[in-house]
C-alpha positions in Angstrom: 38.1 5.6 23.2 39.7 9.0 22.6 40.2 10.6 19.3 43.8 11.8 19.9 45.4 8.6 20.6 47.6 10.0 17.3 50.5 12.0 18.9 50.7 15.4 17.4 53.5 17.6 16.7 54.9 20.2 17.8 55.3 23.4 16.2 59.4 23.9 17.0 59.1 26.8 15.0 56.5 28.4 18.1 59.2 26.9 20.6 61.0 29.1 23.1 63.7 26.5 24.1 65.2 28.2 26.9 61.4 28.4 28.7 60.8 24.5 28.5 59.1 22.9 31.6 60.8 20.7 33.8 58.8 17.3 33.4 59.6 16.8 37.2 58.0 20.3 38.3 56.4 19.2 41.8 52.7 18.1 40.5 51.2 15.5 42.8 49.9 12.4 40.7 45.9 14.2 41.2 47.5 17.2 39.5 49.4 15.3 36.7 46.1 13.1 36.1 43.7 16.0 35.9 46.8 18.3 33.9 46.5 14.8 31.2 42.5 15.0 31.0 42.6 18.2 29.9 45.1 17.7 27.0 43.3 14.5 25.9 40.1 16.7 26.0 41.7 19.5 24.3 43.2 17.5 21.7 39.8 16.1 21.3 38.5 19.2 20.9 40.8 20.7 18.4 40.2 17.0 16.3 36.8 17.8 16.1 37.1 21.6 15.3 40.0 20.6 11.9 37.4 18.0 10.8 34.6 20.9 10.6 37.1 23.2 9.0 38.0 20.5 6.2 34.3 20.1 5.5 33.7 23.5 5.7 36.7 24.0 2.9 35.5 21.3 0.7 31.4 22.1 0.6 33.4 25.9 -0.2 35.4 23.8 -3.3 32.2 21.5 -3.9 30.5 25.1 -4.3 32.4 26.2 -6.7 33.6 23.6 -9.1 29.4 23.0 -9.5 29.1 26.3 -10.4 31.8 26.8 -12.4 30.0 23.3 -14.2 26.9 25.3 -14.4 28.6 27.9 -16.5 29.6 25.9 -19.0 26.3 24.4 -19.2 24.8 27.6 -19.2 21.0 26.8 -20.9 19.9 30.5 -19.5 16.6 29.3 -18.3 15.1 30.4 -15.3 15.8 27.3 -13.3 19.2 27.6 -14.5 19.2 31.4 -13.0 17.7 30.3 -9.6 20.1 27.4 -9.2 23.1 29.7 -10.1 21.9 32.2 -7.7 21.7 29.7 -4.9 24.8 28.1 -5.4 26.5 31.7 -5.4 24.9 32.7 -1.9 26.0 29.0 -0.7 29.7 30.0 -1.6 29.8 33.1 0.2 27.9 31.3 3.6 30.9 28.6 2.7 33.5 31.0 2.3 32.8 32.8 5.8 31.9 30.0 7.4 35.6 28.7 6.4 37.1 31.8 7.9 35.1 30.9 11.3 36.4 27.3 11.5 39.6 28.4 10.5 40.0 31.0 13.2 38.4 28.5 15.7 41.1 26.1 14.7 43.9 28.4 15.5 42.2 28.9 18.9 41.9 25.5 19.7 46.1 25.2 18.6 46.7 27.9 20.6 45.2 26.4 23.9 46.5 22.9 23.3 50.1 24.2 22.7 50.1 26.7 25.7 48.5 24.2 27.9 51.5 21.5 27.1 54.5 23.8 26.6 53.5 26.7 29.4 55.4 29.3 29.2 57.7 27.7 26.1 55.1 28.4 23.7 54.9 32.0 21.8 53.4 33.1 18.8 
């Protein structure tokens, strides 16, 4: 069963009304079918793509809220150090790799949109 049985919304702010498709523009059923299996597979893909971003945002917060704990634990011992060094290095890898999912997601919005609303849809 597909993941985007949800209906999604459309940004009417990213909506150029006069440039809407006609929903009767000529496609032969093939057309329509295979024109439908690639927005269920795009709206698949962009499910899966704002599910990785939200983990990537929350290990990110998870990050820092432990080290912000370790801080006010601070016992200054060398385990204490090496844990605090790791956990810094794992927020930086968290907060880049949030800036990757999060451009990835607004790829994945960009294609879905486009590929529904054509020519209606502009940045």
């Amino acid at each position: 069963m597909s993941k985007s049985i949800n209906n999604r919304s459309i940004p009417l702010s990213k909506l150029n009304w006069k440039q809407l498709p006609d929903p009767l523009d000529g496609m032969t059923p093939k057309q329509a079918d295979d024109h439908r299996l690639k927005v269920i597979a795009l709206s698949d893909k962009l499910s899966d793509i704002e599910i990785k971003e939200r983990v990537a945002y929350g290990a990110a917060i998870a990050c820092l809220l432990l080290s912000m704990y370790l801080d006010i634990q601070s016992d200054c011992s060398t385990l204490w150090f090496i844990i605090k060094f790791f956990l810094y290095g794992a927020l930086i890898s968290c907060s880049i790799l949030s800036y990757v999912r999060r451009d990835a997601r607004i790829v994945a919005e960009r294609n879905y949109y486009s590929t529904i609303l054509g020519k209606a849809y502009h940045e």
